[in-house]
Each structure stands twice: as structure tokens, then as C-alpha cells.
N, C-alpha and C positions, 0 to 999 in steps of 0.2 A: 252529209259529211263535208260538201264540198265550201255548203254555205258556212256551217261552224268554222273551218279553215280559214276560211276568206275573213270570218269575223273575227277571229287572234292576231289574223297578220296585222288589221287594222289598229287593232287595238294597240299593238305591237310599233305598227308606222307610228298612230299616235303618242306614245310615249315616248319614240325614240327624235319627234320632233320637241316635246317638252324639254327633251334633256338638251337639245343643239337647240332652244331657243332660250336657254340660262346658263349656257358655258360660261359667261361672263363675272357670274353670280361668284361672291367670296366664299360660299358655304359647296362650293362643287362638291365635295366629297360625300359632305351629308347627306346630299339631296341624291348624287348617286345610290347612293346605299339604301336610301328610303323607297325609292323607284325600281330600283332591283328588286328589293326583297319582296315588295307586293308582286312583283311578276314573278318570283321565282316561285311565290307560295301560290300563286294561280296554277302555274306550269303543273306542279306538285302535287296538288291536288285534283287536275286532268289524269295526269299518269295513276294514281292510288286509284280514285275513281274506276276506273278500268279490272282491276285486281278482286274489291272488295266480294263480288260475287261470287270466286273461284276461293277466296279460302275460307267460309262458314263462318259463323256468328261470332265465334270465339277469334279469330284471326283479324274479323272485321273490329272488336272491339279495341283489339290489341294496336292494330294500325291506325283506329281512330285517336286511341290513346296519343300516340308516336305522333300524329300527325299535328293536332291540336296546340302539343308541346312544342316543336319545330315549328310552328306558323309565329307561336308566341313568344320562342325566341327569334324568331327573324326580325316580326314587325319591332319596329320603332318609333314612338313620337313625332309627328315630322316635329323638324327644326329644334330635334332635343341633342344637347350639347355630344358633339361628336366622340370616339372614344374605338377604341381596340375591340376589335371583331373576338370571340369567343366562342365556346361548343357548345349544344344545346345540352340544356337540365345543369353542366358545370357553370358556364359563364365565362369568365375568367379567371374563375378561382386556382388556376392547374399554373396561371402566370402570377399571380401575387403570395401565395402560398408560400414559396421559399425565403422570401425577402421583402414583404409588404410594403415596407417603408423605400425600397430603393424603386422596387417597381410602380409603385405609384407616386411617385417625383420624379420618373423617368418618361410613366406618361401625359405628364405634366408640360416637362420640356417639348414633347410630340406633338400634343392635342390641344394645348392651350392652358390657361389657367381655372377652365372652368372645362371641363368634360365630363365622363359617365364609361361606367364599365359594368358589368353587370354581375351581380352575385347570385349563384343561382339563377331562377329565372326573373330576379327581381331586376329592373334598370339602378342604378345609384350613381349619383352623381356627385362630382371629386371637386371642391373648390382647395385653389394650393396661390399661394402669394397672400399677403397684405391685402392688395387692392380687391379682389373678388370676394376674403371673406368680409371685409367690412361693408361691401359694400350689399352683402346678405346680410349676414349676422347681424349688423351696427343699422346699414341704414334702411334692409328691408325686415326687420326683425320682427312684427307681426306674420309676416308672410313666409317665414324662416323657424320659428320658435315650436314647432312640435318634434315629439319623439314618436322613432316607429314602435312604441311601446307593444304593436300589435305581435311581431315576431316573440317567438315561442318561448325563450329564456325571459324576455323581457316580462312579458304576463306573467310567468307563473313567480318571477320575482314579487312583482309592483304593481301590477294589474294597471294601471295608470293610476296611481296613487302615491303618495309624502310628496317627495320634493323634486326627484332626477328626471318622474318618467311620469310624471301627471302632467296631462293635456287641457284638462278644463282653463282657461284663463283666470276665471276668477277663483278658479282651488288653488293653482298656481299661484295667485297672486297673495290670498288665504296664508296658505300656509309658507311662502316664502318671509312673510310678513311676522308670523307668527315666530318662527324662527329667529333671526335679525332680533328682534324685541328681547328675544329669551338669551340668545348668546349674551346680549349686553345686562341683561337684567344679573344672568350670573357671573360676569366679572369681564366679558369682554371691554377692553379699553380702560379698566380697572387694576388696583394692584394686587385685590383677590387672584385675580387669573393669574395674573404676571406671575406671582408667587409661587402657583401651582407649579407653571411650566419651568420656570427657577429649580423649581425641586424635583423635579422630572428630570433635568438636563442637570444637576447632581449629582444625582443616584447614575444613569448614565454612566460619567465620569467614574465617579465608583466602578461599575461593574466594569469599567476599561482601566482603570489604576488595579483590580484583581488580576487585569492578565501579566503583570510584572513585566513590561517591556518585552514580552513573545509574539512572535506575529497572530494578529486577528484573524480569521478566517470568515466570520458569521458578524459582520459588522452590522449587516442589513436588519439580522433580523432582532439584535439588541435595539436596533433606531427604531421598528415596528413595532416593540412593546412602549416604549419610551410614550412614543407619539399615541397608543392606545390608552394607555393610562389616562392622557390630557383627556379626551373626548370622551371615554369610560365614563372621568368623574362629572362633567358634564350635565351628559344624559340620566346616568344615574347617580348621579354624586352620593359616588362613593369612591374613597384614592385604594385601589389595590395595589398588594400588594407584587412582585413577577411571578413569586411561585403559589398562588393563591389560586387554588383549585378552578375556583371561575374564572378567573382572568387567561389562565390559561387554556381552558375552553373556548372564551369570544376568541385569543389572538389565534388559536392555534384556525378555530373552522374559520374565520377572515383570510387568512392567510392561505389555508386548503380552497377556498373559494374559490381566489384567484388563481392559483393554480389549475384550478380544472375549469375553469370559464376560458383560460388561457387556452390549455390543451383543444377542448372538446366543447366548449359553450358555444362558442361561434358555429361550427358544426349542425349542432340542433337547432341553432337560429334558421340558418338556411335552410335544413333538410329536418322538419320537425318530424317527420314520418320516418327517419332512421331508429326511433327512439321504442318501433315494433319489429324491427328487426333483428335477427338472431343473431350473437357474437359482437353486435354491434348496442343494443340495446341497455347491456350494461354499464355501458359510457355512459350514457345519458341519465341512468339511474342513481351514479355515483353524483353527477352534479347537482340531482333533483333531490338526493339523500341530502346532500352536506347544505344545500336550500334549507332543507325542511329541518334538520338539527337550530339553523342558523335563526330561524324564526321561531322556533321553539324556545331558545335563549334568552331572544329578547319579550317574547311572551309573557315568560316565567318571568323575568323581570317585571314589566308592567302589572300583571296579577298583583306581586308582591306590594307595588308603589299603592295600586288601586285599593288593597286591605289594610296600609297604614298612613296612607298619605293623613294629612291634617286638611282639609279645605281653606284655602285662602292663606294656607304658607308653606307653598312651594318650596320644594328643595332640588330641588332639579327641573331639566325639562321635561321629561315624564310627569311630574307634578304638575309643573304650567300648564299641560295639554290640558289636565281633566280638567284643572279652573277655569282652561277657559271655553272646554265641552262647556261646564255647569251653565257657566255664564254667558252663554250666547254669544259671545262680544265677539270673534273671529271666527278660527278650524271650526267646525259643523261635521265634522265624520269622525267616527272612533277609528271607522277602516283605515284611515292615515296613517295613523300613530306608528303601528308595525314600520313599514314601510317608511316613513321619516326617519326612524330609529336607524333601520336598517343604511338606509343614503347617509348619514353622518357618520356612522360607525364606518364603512369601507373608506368613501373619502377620506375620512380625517384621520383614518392609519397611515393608509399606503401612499399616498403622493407625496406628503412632507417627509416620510422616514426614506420613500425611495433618492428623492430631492437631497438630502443630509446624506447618504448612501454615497451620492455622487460628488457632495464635496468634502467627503475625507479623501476621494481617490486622487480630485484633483489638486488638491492639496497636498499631498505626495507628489504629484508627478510637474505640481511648479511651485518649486521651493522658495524662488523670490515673490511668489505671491503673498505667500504664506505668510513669509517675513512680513511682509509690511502688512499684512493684516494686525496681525501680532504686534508690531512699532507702534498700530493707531491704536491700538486697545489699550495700547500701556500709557500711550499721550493723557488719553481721553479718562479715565479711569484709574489708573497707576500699576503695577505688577503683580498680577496677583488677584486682580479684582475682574469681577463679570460685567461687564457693562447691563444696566436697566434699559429698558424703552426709552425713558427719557435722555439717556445718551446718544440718541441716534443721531440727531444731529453734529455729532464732533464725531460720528463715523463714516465718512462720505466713502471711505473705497472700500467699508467693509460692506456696507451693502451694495456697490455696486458690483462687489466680489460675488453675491447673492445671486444677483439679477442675471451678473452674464453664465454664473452657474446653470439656473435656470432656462436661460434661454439659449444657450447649446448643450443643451443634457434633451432639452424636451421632452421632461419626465411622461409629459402625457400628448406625445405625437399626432394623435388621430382622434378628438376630441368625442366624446358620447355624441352618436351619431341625431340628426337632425331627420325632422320631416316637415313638407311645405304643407301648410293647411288651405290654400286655395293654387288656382293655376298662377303661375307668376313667370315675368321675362327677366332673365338676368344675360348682360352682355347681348343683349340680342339673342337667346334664347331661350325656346319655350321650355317650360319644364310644369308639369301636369302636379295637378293636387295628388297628396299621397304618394311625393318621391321622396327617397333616401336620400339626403343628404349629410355626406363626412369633409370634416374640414383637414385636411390635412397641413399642421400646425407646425411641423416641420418646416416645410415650405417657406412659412409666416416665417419664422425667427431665423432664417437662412435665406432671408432675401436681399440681394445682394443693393437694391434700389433703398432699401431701408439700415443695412447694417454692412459697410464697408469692412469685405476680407471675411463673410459673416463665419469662415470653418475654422477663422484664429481667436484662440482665446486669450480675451483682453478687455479686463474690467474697466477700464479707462475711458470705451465706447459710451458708458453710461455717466461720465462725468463731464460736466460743461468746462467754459474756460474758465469758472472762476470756482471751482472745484467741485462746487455740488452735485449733487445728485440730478441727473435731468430726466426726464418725462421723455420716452420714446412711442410713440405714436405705434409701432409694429409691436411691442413687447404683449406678450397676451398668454402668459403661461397658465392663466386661470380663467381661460376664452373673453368672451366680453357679448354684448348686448344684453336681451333678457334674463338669459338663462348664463351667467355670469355664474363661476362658483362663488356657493351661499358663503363658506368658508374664509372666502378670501384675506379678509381683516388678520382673523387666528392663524391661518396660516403663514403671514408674512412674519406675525409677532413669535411664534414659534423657532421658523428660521432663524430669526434672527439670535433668541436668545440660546437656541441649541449650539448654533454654528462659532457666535462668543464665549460661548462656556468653553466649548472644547478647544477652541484655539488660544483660550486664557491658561488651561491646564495641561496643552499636549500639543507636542508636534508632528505631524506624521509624516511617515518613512515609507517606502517599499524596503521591505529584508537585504541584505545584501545578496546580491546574485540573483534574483527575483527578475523574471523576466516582464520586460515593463506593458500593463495590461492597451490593449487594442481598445482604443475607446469608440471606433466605430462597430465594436462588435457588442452593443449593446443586446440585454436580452428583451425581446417585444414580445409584451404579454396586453393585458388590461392597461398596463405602465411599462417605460421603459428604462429596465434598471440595468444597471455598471455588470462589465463583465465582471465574474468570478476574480476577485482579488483576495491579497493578502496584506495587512499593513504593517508597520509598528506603530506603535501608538508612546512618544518620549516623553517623561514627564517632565515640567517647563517649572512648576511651584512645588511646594512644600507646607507639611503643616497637617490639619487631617478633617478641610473641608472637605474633601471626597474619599479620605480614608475610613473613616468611622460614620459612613450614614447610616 
């Protein structure tokens, strides 16, 4: 006994000379923490040790259990980006829970621009500013470009398959490719498409000219069909119409989706084994239901393309695929399709309509914005008219009205989270293959090194001295490096013609007496959408382009 003693103390001196022979070191804290916790989990497993004899097989398994857990939340990578100590099996889910978005830009300010917190018993690591994520994302982005597609909503989504959450490179590369091709084949950059979304941001108008000058309540989710309709016709090109039995099926289980991935998806990401537990099990069943509806829909869809499609004249992108299954020439898996389908139909609802969500609000709540949106559209075009694409250029503040929308709404704050596919050093630190990696986007577009006074809004930031439009280096509302959204293109051409339409035929108001909405109280879901408001919506023209559609 006496020898084992004498061998911990040394062990003990030993350590406690490592640590007073790196005081000096920038990283003291980490390396404290690293050096601790191996000796505490020695200590720990001295003391248990002693016990396991005295409470029987079932006592020992259960303390084997507990102990394993606790070793594994202790240890930590050496020299992995330092971050907020948390409980074991929770992590720090007990501290970001309430306020996600504050508390992780808080430990931002604390820990650096590159730190880690852990979810569950997973490590994940937090990059927040410009300069960390680009210099992951942008300029280590082989080493940055995987999804933990492995957690548990993720597979039974996408298995790593279509576009979001497939990891192979060259499927990746496959069917990004295949994509990009097809959006353009059917009308992107064209006046086929433009026209569509024209008449999409129409009807729109219409169904906001029915409410007669009364306050709007559900503005959001009139922009969420809107913007379905676009990608609907698409994928399967067909233009539905809102009250059309299937249309209202994809928006309605899209929309329930997100709601319960909000609620409860992230939940079963972490803890997939609550999903056999009782009273709780049912959560998990409702998001695995409204899944499997969800791919059912699009199924039947595809079925339908595949018994009357025509060979070699596509009507859609469902149609492209098979042609170019048949033909060897790209995609190589039918397993894709689903899952392609499925990544374009959620993106291409919810980010643009929640986006357009937030500039009716803020459009009410700055009136002189407004106006001179309104002044340039009437320059550039004359009163009365919607400006096309090819106006854009004689609308230099409307779209810069766009961008700063965008980049303080930060529709999508906490970007689809990343995994590193080999071990890699970022800032001087290590971070091991098969880490979590979330970009916190927020950050990006409120940093104050790239965007002066980043919490005022002021569309003018994005205009140079000689009026145009300029190019900001931070702006990244649609991420950037590889895995850039596929979207991107339609999406901006969307904004814009939605946002002219309706500032061509309406001006919007808060009610009078209407208590003016908290735009920090945004609601953080999968997206981050505008508190609960109410508008009015003034009619600006006349005549019965949006009366009689």
C-alpha cells in the first residue's frame, strides 16, 4: 500500500511540475483542464474501484455504466479549442437551451472566436466572426466540408444522400452539378422563370389586396405558399394552385416539419435513445410520422413522373434525373432523387418567405426606407410598374435595402452544422476528424471589424461612393465555400421580384395603437423568423392587375 502511495504522489509531483514548467504558455487554461481531468478520472476510478466488490454484478454494471460516461465527459482533446465546462450526459445544453443565439455569442466574447461546448456527450466546436469562418469554410474547406449526417434525425432524413447531407465528394460533386444544370435548363436566368415568380408575387398581392386594408395577422405563412408554388413548379412542373388538395399537403407537412425539428428534432439528434422511452417516445414518433408522410408525397410524385415521363423531354427536374439515370452521363443512384427533392423543397420555401416575412416588418417600422424604395421603383420603371431583372441595375438602394435586410434578420443564424473529415489545426488548434462543427452566422454579419454600428439598420452600408452596389467581403447569408446554398442564384432573383412587387402595390403600416414588435425577439427555430406581428398592408395603384387574378 505504502509503495502504490508513494507511486501517485509521484505521479502527482510529476504533473504538478508540467504544469509550473508551462505557466508561461498562452493556452494555461486548456492545458489546465486537460491535466486535471486525467487525474481526476485516475483519482475516480481508484475510489469506485474499491466499492465495485461490495455492491454485486448489477451495481457493478450500473457504476461501470456512470463511470465510463464521466471519464468521457471529462477527457478532452489536448489543445481542442477551449469552451464552458458543463454536466455530464447534458453538456451544456441546460446553458444554451433558453437563448441559443445569445448564449453562444456570449461565449464567443469569453472563449475566443473559435471554441467548443459540448452537446450531449458529443465535443462541437463554435467558429463566430468573419475571420474564423472563412478561414475554415473558404480556405480550409476540403477539411471543413462534411455533414454529421451520422446523428439520428439526420439518417433517417438523408441517409447521406441528394444535396444537404451527402458526404461522398464525388456524389456531392455529381449531383450538385446535376442540379445547377437543371435549375438553368428550366428557366433559371431566363424569362420562363422570371415570369413564373412574376406571377407568384401577383397572386400574392391579390391575396393581400382581399384583406381590404385590415390588419394581416399570417403574413408568413401567405409568403410560404407563395415561395412553394416557385420550387413546386420546378421540381415537378406543375403551377398549383393554394387551395389544391396537394399543394396543401407539401406546404402544410413542410411547414409541420419544421415545427417539430424545431420543437423536438434536435432532442432526438442528441439523445436518439429517448425515442424508447415512455411519455417521451411519442415526440419522436410525431417527427418520424410527419418524415415518413413527407417522403411519401414526394414518392408518389416521382412514381407518377416515372409512368409518364416521355424519355429525353423532360419537364421537370424529376424528369432530368431519370434521363440522366438512363444515360449514364452524371447522378448514378436513384436513392438520391428522394432526398434531392426533399433538400429543395424545404430550402426553397422557408428561407426566402421567412426573409420577405421580415421585410414587410421592417418596412413598417422605417417608413423613410420605405419611401425611397418606392421613389426608385417609380424612377426606374414609372408608377404602377414592377420592375423585371433586368432593372436591377437602376435599383442600387433597392437591393441594397435587400442585403442589409438580410444580413441583420440573419434568417439562418446557425448555418447546417459541418463535420471535419480529417484531423485539422485551425488558430493553433487541434480539432480531431469526426468533429461537429457550427458556424455561428450571426456573429459573421454583426461584426463590428467588417460592418460599422453592425445593430443599425442602414442600407446605405452596402452602397459605395458612387452609388452602386458594393461587394462586402462578410456578407454570407447563403454560407459560402463548397457547400454554398445550391439556391443561391433563385433566391436572390425571388427577393427581389417579391419585395418590388409588393412595394410597387402596398405600403405597409403597423395598425394604429399596435405596440411596435421587439425585433430582438426573433423566434429561433431551423430559421429565424419576425416576432408575431400585425400589419396593414395600403393600397399605392389601381386598376385590377392584382384584383382579378
Amino acid at each position: 500500500m505504502a509503495t502504490a502511495c508513494r507511486h501517485i504522489s509521484e505521479q502527482n509531483q510529476n504533473w504538478l511540475g508540467k504544469v509550473l514548467g508551462r505557466v508561461k504558455s498562452p493556452r494555461l487554461a486548456s492545458m489546465l483542464h486537460d491535466e486535471f481531468t486525467v487525474v481526476a478520472g485516475g483519482i475516480t476510478l481508484i475510489m469506485l474501484a474499491r466499492y465495485l466488490l461490495l455492491v454485486g454484478p448489477m451495481g457493478t454494471l450500473l457504476m461501470t455504466t456512470s463511470l465510463l460516461l464521466s471519464v468521457q465527459w471529462l477527457l478532452r482533446p489536448r489543445n481542442f479549442p477551449p469552451g464552458p465546462w458543463g454536466l455530464p450526459v447534458l453538456g451544456n445544453l441546460h446553458q444554451i437551451a433558453v437563448d441559443p443565439m445569445k448564449s453562444l455569442t456570449e461565449f464567443g466574447k469569453k472563449y475566443g472566436d473559435v471554441y467548443s461546448i459540448r452537446i450531449g456527450m458529443d465535443n462541437v466546436v463554435i467558429l463566430c466572426g468573419w475571420d474564423a469562418f472563412k478561414e475554415a469554410i473558404v480556405n480550409k474547406a476540403d477539411e471543413f466540408r462534411m455533414r454529421p449526417s451520422h446523428l439520428y434525425i439526420y439518417k433517417e432524413y438523408a441517409d447521406s444522400k441528394g444535396i444537404g447531407f451527402v458526404n461522398d465528394a464525388t456524389t456531392h460533386r455529381l449531383n450538385r452539378k446535376f442540379v445547377l444544370k437543371t435549375l438553368k435548363e428550366f428557366g433559371l436566368g431566363k424569362q420562363t422563370l422570371e415570369e413564373d415568380i412574376a406571377q407568384e408575387a401577383r397572386y400574392l398581392c391579390h391575396q393581400i389586396y382581399k384583406h381590404d386594408g385590415k390588419p394581416i395577422g399570417k403574413m408568413g405563412s401567405m409568403l410560404t405558399r407563395s415561395s412553394a408554388g416557385i420550387i413546386l413548379r420546378l421540381v415537378f412542373g406543375k403551377h398549383y394552385e393554394w387551395e389544391d388538395p396537394e399543394f396543401k399537403l407539401f406546404v402544410g407537412n413542410i411547414t409541420r416539419g419544421f415545427e417539430l425539428m424545431t420543437m423536438y428534432g434536435a432532442i432526438f439528434n442528441v439523445y436518439p435513445w429517448l425515442r424508447y422511452i415512455p411519455y417521451v417516445k411519442s415526440l419522436g414518433q410525431a417527427v418520424m410520422d410527419n418524415m415518413s408522410d413527407f417522403k411519401k408525397l414526394i414518392l408518389d410524385k416521382i412514381e407518377q413522373h416515372r409512368s409518364s415521363r416521355v424519355p429525353g423531354k423532360p419537364r421537370d427536374l424529376v424528369d432530368a434525373f431519370f434521363d440522366e439515370l438512363e444515360d449514364n452521363s452524371g447522378v448514378n443512384d436513384f436513392s438520391h432523387l428522394l432526398p434531392m427533392v426533399a433538400d429543395l423543397l424545404t430550402a426553397g420555401m422557408e428561407t426566402t418567405a421567412t426573409t420577405l416575412h421580415w421585410t414587410a416588418l421592417y418596412m413598417a417600422l422605417y417608413p423613410d426606407v420605405q419611401r425611397k424604395v418606392q421613389d426608385e421603383l417609380e424612377a426606374a420603371v414609372g408608377k404602377g410598374k414592377a420592375p423585371t431583372l433586368a432593372d436591377v441595375s437602376k435599383l442600387p438602394f433597392t437591393e441594397a435595402t435587400i442585403k442589409e435586410i438580410q444580413r441583420i434578420c440573419n434568417v439562418a443564424p446557425l448555418a447546417v452544422p459541418r463535420m471535419t473529415t480529417t484531423d485539422v489545426e485551425l488558430r493553433g488548434y487541434h480539432i480531431p476528424k469526426g468533429t461537429q462543427v457550427c458556424m455561428n452566422l450571426y456573429t459573421v454579419h454583426m461584426d463590428p471589424k467588417y460592418f460599422s454600428e453592425p445593430e443599425v439598420f442602414n442600407p446605405n452600408r452596402f452602397l459605395g461612393d458612387d452609388g452602386k452596389v458594393q461587394k462586402m467581403e462578410a456578407f454570407a447569408p447563403f454560407s459560402a465555400g463548397r457547400r454554398v446554398c445550391i439556391g443561391e442564384q433563385m433566391a436572390r432573383n425571388e427577393l427581389l421580384i417579391f419585395f418590388t412587387t409588393m412595394m410597387t402595390h402596398f405600403t405597409f403600416k403597423l395598425p394604429e395603437g399596435a405596440p411596435t414588435p421587439d425585433l430582438s425577439k426573433g423566434k429561433l427555430g431551423i430559421t429565424l423568423s419576425p416576432p408575431d406581428f400585425e400589419v396593414l398592408a395600403v393600397r399605392r395603384t389601381s386598376g385590377d392587375i392584382i384584383e382579378n387574378i
